[in-house]
Every structure is written in C-alpha cells, then in structure tokens.
N, C-alpha and C positions, 0 to 999 in steps of 0.2 A: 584381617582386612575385610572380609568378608562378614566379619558377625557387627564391626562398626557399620558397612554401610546398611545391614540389615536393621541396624538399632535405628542408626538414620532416619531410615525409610519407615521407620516403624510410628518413629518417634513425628517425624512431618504427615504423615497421615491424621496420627492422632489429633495434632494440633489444626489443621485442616478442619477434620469432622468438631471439632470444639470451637473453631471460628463463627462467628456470627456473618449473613454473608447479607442479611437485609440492611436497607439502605436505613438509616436515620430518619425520625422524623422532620427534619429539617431539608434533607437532603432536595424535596419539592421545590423550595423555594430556595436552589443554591445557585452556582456561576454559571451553569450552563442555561438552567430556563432564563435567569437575566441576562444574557448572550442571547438565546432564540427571541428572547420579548424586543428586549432591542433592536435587533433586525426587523422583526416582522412590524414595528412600530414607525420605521424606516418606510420600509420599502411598500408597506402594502396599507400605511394611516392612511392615506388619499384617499381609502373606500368607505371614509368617513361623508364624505361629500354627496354622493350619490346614496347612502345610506341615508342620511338626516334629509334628506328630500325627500328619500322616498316615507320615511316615519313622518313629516310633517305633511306631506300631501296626503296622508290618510287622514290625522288628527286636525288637519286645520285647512286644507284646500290649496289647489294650484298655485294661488297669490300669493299665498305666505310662502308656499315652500322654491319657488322661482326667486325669492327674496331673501326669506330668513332661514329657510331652509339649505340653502347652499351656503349664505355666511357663517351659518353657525356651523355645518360642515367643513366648511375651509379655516375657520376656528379651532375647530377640534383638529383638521390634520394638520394643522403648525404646533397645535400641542403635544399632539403624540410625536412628531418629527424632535421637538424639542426633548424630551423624554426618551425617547429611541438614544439618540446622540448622546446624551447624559450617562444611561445606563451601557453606552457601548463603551464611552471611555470608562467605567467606573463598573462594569464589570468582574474582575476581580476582585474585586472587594465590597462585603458588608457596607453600603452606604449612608442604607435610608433605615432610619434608627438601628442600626446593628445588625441587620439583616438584609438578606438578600430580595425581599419584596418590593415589588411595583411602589415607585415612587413619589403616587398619585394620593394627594390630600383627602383627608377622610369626607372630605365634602364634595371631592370631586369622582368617588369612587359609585360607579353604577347600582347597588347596592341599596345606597342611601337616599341618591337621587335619579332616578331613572332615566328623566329627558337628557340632561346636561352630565352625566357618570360618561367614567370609562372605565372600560371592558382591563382583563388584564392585553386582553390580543385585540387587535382589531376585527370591527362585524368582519363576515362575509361576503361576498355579495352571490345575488342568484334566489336560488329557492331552497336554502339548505336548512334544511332546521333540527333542531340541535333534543324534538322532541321525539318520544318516540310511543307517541299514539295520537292517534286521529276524534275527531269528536264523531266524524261518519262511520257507519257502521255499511259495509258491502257484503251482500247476500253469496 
C-alpha cells in the first residue's frame, strides 16, 4: 500500500514538474478580458464625453468643443454602451471573427484613426498618463 502511494506521489510530481503552467498566447484576449471590457465600456464609456471636450478644446477651441465636442462624446458613449452590452452577452464565446477581441471596426479602431478610434477601455479621466518620462528635466 505504501510503495502504490509512494509511486503515486512520485508519479503526480513528475507530471506536475512536465506541466506547462504559462498562459497561451491567446489566453490575452480570452472570456475574462471580454467580460472586464464589457463592463468597463458599461459603466465608465460616459468619460468619453468630457474626454472629447476636453481633446477638442485644445485642438480647436471653446466653440467647437461646447458643440462638437460633447456630441461627438455622447456619440461615442452610446457606442461603447452598445459594444459593452454586446460583448456582455456574448462573452463566452469567440464572437468577433473567431476570437475573443474587441469588437470594434478596423476603421474604428484608435490606431488607425486617432480623433474618431476607440480605445480597447475607456480614456480616463484626471491627469493620468500612461507615459513614463517627462520632456522637463528637474535639477
């Protein structure tokens, strides 16, 4: 009894240490990030809005972005609410060509075109930025 469960033990060790334990390459873009994209395209797309105001009042001034800058904001967060809802139901499964990626038209993808793209997540809002050097140099 004793030398079975020793072979056992021997035996699921081994197989253990010969396991592969990294994720796939695919595993990036599996059910769960299309479950968190979902959500966060939900609940937090609205910072589309104050977002494109604020990028259109730098590029083009007050006028435009009190105007085009919030519709084209509220544009985009009915598109990502739309997109959010999609991949919430359809989360489990492979939808968008076979795969688990953001659902978003190659024409619509940030990427390609930068004013009118989306993000896979939604901006942020604040002062957060996503670089990690300064053009200033401090003494």
């Amino acid at each position: 009894m004793k030398k079975t469960i020793l072979i056992l033990l021997t035996v699921g060790i081994a197989g253990l240490s010969m396991a592969d334990f990294q994720a796939p390459p695919a595993e990036k873009n599996g059910p769960i990030r299309k479950l968190s994209r979902a959500l966060s395209n939900i609940v937090y797309g609205v910072t589309e809005i104050p977002n494109q105001f604020k990028k259109t009042d730098r590029e083009e001034g007050g006028s435009a972005a009190g105007s085009y800058g919030v519709i084209h904001g509220t544009r985009k967060t009915i598109a990502r609410l739309g997109f959010g809802i999609f991949e919430l139901v359809t989360f489990p499964f492979p939808a968008y060509k076979g795969t688990y990626k953001q659902p978003y038209p190659e024409n619509l993808r940030e990427s390609t075109h930068p004013s009118t793209g989306y993000l896979e997540f939604p901006p942020e809002l604040g002062f957060v930025s996503g670089t990690q050097y300064t053009r200033e140099q401090f003494n």
